[in-house]
N, C-alpha and C positions, 0 to 999 in steps of 0.2 A: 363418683357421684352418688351411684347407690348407696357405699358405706354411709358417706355423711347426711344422707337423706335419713337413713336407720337412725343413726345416732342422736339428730333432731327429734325424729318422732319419738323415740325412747324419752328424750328430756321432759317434750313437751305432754307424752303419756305421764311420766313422774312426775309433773308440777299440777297438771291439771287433778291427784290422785290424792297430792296434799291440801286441794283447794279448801276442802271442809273445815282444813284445822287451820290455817293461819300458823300458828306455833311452828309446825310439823318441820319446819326449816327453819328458823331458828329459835331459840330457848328464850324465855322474855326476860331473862337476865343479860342478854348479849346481841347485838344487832350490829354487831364489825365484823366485818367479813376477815378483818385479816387476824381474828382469833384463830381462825382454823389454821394459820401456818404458828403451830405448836412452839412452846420454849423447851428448854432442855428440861428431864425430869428433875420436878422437884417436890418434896412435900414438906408445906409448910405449917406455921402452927393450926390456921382456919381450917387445912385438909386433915389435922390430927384429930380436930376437934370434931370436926364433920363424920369419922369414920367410924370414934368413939360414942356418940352420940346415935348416928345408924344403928351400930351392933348393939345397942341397949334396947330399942324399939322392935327388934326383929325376932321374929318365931323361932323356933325350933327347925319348922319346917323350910322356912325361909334362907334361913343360916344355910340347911343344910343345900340347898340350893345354889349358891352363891359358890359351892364347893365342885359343881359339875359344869362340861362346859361341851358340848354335842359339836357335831358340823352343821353349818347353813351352809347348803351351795345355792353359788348364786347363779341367779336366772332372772329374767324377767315374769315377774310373778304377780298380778291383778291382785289386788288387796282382798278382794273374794273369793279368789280360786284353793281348792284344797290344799295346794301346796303351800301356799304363804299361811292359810287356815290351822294349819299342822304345827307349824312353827310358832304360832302365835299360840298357839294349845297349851304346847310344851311348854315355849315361854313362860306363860303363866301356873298353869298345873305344876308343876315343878321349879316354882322359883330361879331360872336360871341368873347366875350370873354373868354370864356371857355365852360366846358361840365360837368356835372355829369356822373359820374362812375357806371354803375350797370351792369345786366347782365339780359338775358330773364329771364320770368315765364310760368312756362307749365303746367297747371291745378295746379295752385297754388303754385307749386315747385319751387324752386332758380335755374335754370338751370347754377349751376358756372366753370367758365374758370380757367385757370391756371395764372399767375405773368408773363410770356411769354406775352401771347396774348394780357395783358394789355397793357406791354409795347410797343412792337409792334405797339398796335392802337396810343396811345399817343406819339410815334415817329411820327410816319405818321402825324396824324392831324397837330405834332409841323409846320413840315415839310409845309403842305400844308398851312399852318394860315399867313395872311402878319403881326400881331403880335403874340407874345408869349402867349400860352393858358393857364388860370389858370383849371387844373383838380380837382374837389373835390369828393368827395364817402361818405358813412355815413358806415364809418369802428368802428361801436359800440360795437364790439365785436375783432378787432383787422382785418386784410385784410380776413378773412374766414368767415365774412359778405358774401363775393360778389368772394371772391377769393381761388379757392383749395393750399393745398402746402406752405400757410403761417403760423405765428403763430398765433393759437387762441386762446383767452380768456375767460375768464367767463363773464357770465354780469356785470353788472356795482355793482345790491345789490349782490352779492358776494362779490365785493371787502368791501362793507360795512360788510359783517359779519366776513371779517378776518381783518380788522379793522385796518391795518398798510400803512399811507401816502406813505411810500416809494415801497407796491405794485403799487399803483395809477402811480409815477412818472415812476419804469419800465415799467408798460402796454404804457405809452405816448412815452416813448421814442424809446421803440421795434418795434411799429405801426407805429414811425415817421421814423424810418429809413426801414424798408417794404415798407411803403408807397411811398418813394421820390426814392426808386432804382425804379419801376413801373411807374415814372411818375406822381403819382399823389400827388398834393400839400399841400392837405385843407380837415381836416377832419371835418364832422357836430357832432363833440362830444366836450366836454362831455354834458351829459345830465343833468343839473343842477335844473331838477322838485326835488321840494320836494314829495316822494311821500305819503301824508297822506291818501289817500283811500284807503283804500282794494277792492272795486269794480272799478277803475280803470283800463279800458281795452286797453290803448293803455301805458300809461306808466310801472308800476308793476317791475319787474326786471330791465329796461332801467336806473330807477334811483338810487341811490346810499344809498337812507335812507328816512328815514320819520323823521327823526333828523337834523334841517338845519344845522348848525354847522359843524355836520358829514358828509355834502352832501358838503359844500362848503372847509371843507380840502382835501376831497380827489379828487374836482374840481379843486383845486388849485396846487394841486401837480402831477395831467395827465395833466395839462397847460402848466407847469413847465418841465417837460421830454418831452412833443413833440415840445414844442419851442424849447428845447436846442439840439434837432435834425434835428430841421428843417421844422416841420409841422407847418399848420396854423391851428388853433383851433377855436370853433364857442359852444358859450353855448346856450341851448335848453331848454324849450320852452318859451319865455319872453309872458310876466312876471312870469310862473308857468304854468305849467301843471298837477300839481300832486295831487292837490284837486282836480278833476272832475269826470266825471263816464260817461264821452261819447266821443266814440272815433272818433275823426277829421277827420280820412279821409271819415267818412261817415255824420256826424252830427257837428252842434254847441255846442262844450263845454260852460259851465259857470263858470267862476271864482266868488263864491257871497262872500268871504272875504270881510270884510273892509280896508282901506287903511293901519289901524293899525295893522292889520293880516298879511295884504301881506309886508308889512315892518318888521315884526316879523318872516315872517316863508319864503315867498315867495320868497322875494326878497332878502335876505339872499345869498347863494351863486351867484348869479346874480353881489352883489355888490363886493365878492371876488372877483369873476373871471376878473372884472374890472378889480380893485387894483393890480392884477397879470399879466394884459395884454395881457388878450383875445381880438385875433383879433378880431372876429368876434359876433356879438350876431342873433339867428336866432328869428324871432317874430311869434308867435305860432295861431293858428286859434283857439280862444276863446274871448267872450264876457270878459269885466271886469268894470261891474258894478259901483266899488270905484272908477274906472278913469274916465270910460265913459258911461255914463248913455244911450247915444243912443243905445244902441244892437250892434254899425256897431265890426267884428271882431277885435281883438289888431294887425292883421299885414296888419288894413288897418284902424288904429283909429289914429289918430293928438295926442289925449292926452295921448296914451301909447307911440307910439315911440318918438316922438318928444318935448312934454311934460315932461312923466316921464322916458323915457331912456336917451333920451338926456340930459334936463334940470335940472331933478332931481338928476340921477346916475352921470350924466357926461362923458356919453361914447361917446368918440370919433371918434370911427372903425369905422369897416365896420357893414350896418344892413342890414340883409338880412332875403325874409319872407320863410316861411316853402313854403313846394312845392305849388305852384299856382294851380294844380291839382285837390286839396284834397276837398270833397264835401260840408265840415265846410264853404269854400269860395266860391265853385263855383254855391251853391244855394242861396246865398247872392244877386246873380244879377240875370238879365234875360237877353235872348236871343240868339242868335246862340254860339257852344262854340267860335268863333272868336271874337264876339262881346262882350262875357265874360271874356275873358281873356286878351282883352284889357283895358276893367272896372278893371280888378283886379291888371292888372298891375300901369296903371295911378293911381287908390290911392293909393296903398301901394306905387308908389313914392309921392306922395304929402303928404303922412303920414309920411314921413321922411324915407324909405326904399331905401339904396341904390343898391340892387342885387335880381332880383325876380326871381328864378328857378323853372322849371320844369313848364313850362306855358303849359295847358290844349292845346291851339293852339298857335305855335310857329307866326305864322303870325301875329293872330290877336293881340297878347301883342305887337310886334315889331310895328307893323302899330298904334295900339292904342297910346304908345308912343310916336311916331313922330307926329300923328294929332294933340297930346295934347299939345306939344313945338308948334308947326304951328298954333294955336289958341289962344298961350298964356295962356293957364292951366298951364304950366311948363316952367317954365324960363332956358334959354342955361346955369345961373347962377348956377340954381340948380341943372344940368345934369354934369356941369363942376366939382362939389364939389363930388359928388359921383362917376364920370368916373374918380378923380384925387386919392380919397382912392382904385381903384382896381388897376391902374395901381401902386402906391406906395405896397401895397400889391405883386403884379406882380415880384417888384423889392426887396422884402424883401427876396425873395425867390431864388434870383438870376436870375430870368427867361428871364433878357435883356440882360447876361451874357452869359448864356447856357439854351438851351431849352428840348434837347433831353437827356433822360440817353443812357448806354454805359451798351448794354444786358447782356456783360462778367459780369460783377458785381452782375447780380441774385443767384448766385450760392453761392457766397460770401456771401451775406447780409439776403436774405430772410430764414426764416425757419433755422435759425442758433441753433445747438446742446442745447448753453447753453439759447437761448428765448425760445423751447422750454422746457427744464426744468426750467425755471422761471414762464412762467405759467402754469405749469403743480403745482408747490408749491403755488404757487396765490389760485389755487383752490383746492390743498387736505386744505389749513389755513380755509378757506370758509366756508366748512362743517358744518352744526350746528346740533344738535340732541336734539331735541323738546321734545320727550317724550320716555322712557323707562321702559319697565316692567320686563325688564332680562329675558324674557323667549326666544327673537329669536336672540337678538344679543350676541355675534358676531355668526355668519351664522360659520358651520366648512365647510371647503373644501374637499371633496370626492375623490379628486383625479384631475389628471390633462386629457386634452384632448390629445391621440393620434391621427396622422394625418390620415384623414381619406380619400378614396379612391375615385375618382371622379365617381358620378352616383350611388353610394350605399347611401342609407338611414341610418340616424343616429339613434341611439337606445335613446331611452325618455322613463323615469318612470315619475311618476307624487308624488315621497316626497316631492320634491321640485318644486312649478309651480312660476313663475313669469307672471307674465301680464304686458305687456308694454300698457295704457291707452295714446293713439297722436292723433292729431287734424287729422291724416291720417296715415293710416294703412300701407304708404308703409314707414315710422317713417322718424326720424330726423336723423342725423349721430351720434346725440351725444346717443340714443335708442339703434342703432346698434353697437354702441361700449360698451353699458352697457350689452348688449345681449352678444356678443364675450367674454368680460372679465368674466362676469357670465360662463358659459359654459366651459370657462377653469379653472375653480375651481369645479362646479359640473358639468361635460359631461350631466349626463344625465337628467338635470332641464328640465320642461317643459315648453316653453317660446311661451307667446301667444300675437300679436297685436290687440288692440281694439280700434275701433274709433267710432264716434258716430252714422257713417251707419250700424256697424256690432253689436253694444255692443248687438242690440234685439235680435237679431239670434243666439249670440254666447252664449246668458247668461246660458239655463242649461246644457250643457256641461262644461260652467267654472264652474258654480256653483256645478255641480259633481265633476270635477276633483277637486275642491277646500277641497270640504267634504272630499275628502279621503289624503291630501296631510298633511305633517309633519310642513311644513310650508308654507308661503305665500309670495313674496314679489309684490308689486303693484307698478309699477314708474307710476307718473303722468307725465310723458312729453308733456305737453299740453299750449297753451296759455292762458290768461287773455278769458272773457267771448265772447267778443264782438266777431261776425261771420259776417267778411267783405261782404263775397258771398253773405250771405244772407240780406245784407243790415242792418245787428243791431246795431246800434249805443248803446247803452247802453250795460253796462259791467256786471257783475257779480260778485261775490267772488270765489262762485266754478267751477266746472266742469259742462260741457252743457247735457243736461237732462239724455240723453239716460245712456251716459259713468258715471254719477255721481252715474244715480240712480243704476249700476251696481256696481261699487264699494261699494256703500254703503251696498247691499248687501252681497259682497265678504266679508266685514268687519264683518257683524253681523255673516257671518256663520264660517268664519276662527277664528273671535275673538280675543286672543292672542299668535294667532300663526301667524300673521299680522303685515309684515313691510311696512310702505307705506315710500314710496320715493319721495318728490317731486321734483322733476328735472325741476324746473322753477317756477312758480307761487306760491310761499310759503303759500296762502291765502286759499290754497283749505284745509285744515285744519278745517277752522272756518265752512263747510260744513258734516263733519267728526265727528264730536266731540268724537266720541264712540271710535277712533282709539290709541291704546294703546302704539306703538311704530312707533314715525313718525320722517323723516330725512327732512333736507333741505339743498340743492346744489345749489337756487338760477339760475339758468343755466343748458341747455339742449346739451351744450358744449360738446365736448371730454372729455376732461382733467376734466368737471366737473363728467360726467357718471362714468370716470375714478375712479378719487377720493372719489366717494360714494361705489363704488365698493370696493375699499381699506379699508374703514371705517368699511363697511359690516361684512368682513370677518375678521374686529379686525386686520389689517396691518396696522392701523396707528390709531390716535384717534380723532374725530370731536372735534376740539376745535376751531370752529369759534361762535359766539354771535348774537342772532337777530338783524336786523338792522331795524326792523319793528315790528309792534304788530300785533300779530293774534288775533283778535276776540275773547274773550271766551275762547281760548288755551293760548296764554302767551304773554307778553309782552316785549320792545323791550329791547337788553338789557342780554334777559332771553338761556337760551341753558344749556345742562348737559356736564360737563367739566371733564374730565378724572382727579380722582383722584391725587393728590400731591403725589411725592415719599417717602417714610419712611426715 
């Protein structure tokens, strides 16, 4: 009752905030509410004309605007308060042409909003902007990335272990219409790394397979469903991310392929998603030796973007580089971060990039920019050519038409019955089951849970202990929903969080209750190796010391009375090897905790396939398939 008491007053705070403007919800060109469920992109001759005619009207400083694109997170924010003040500053002082979508972090955590408060802010901004803002978000996981209340997904290698194109094209189209009732235009998906490492700490689950082939159908066909609703799509990370072992936001990747490799494996989905007609391509912060033997990164080298995207692939969109931010780039140069971010900004345009987001300092890229035209580094020619694909983008989307949605339509479109049971079936297909020795699965059910009494303690035996193993103890949602579904099968499991502050302290207590219990279940809900905090650029296979060398533990002493679940990084296996009955979900999701849960207790049966190779454990391809019926 609380929740939807909030959620009312939120509305009726954001309606009563546009009361001044009348306009402020809808544009006086449009007054149907069912324009905001978007058509597939298209741009036609009146959007050519409209774009051409823009770029002719617009400054220097304007143009150069149009070129940058900052974070709004959102929040509930009083149209007065310094925070919305800020934004509206920028806004304007700096010409933007749009904003990235995300939301605070608070010791690490995703601090996420509701589909309301998005829209809300993205009215508003529309509202305040003298042009139409283009919104993008990195909804790689469907809007519960960054947003509650929507539908979410598995990751991306799920979709590769249940291995059917036509999940790929619903995940694009459910997100594309989520996405454009909220406001926002332009997803940074799909993520088109191949991923061949296993110690890979930034990609790992993000990409679709270690099979290019595999990576570029089911790239092709989330292209194909969010255009035919309306999103704009952007493939990640060019040329390749997915051979490395160092993750970008803290260090320089290395791509050491040859030219004949990354044409073989790399560039592979890169060249479908062309041929398909992705908007957008984002250029990834990695050296690539085969193209460009200087060191300087690919989303600021002349011979990756301009060279071989341009010249070679033939793409014509829009190119835009990964966030300006990220330490891969911003240790490339020297000096104050405004003097950084201007360096980074000016080459990645001169490198052929025409959208640099997320600039370390929004000043000094916008400043760095315009010295660079005033000096003749950068010609109005080449600022025109690149301010003329955002605005034609702008217009593909309708946004010279209509800028703002119409709130009534949340209800309607977001978190609809049958999106989520679509991907709710996305991820029980997913499921893959690695290794079995018949002795724990399927788990029986004890009974169910009666409701129990507010402030009374729950009764736990220890037959049955689970260990939820997370990068932080207070877990992921998708941990707490494998916990609740567990618990309402056996009430009385004993269900314990371990992170890698607690695994020392907590170990001979698990390690007793372990000894005496009937069985074991272990979810790794954990990330890839790399530990941003602590500055590690370099990845790993398994689990980080503490927490691994616990499990590993847990294993030799429970033995094969041990189910481990990986709920995300399928790799932590090849660190395991002794482990007799292992699950992969691919994803730390709901709907995926859900569906291992289901498998568990023999309610349905894991028949999804590796879309990757384990080390030592199996190869890709490989998974135990529920018997043929007689």
């Amino acid at each position: 009752m609380g929740k939807r008491l909030s959620i009312l007053v939120l509305l009726l705070l954001s309606l009563s905030a546009f009361a001044a403007d009348p306009s402020s919800l809808l544009d006086a060109d449009s007054s149907d509410s069912s324009s905001d469920l978007a058509g597939p992109i298209h741009l036609d001759r009146a959007g050519e004309k409209w774009a051409a005619k823009t770029l002719r009207k617009m400054t220097v400083e304007q143009k150069v605007g149009q070129m940058l694109m900052p974070w709004a997170r959102v929040q509930f924010m009083n149209v007065n308060s310094p925070d919305y003040a800020l934004l509206r500053d920028n806004l304007r002082k700096y010409h933007l042409g749009g904003f990235g979508i995300t939301v605070a972090t608070e010791a690490g955590m995703l601090m996420k909003n509701q589909p309301y408060e998005v829209a809300v802010l993205t009215n508003r901004l529309q509202q305040d902007s003298p042009l139409p803002l283009l919104f993008a978000a990195d909804f790689e996981r469907g809007l519960p990335m960054r947003i509650n209340g929507a539908t979410g997904f598995p990751a991306a290698m799920a979709f590769g272990a249940a291995g059917a194109r036509d999940y790929a094209f619903q995940f694009g189209s459910i997100t594309a219409r989520e996405a454009r009732a909220i406001g926002v235009h332009w997803n940074w998906f799909p993520v088109a790394d191949v991923n061949s490492n296993p110690a890979n700490p930034v990609i790992n689950t993000r990409s679709f397979s270690e099979d290019p082939q595999q990576v570029a159908d089911l790239v092709t066909a989330y292209i194909a469903g969010a255009r035919g609703d309306g999103m704009l799509t952007t493939v990640k990370h060019f040329p390749g991310h997915g051979d490395t072992d160092v993750d970008t936001h803290i260090g320089l990747a290395r791509v050491t392929g040859s030219r004949e490799r990354l044409d073989a494996v790399e560039l592979v989905p890169f060249r479908a998603a062309i041929a398909a007609g992705v908007d957008s391509v984002m250029v990834g912060h990695m050296t690539v030796p085969a193209i460009d033997p200087s060191g300087r990164p690919a989303s600021i080298s002349a011979p990756v973007i301009t060279g071989l995207l341009k010249h070679d692939l033939g793409f014509r969109g829009l190119i835009v580089t990964d966030a300006l931010d990220m330490g891969a780039l911003t240790s490339f140069f020297t000096g104050t971060p405004s003097q950084i971010s201007g360096k980074a900004a000016v080459e990645a345009v001169k490198a052929g990039s025409d959208m640099v987001i997320i600039p370390a300092d929004l000043d000094g890229a916008y400043s760095g920019l315009l010295d660079a035209i005033r000096r003749g580094e950068l010609t109005p020619a080449r600022i025109d050519e690149s301010v003329l694909k955002i605005l034609r983008l702008k217009a593909s989307v309708g946004l010279q038409k209509r800028r703002t949605v119409d709130l009534a339509t949340l209800t309607e479109v977001v978190a609809r019955p049958e999106s989520l049971l679509a991907a709710q079936r996305i991820a029980e297909a997913s499921i893959t089951l690695v290794r079995d020795n018949h002795k724990v699965l399927p788990i029986k059910a004890s009974g169910t849970s009666s409701p129990a009494l507010p402030y009374q303690p729950s009764r736990t035996g220890t037959r049955t202990v689970v260990l939820i193993f997370t990068d932080d103890v207070r877990g992921s949602e998708g941990g707490r929903i494998f916990e609740r579904s567990f618990r309402a099968r056996i009430p009385d499991a004993l269900v314990l969080y371990v992170d890698e502050g607690n695994a020392g302290p907590l170990a001979p207590s698990i390690l007793a209750a372990v000894e005496q219990a009937e069985r074991v279940v272990a979810v790794t809900d954990v990330l890839p190796g790399a530990d941003r905090r602590a500055g590690q650029a370099n990845g790993v296979a398994g689990m980080a010391k503490n927490s691994g060398g616990l499990l590993a533990q847990v294993i030799q002493s429970a033995g094969d009375k041990t189910v481990v679940v990986a709920m995300g990084n399928p790799y932590i296996a090849a660190g395991i090897p002794e482990v007799q009955t292992y699950l992969c979900t691919f994803s730390n999701m709901p709907v995926s905790a859900s569906a291992a849960i289901r498998v568990l207790f023999g309610e349905l049966s894991a028949r999804g396939h590796m879309p990757v190779t384990i080390p030592g454990v199996i190869d890709r391809g490989g998974g135990i398939q529920p018997a043929p019926a007689p």
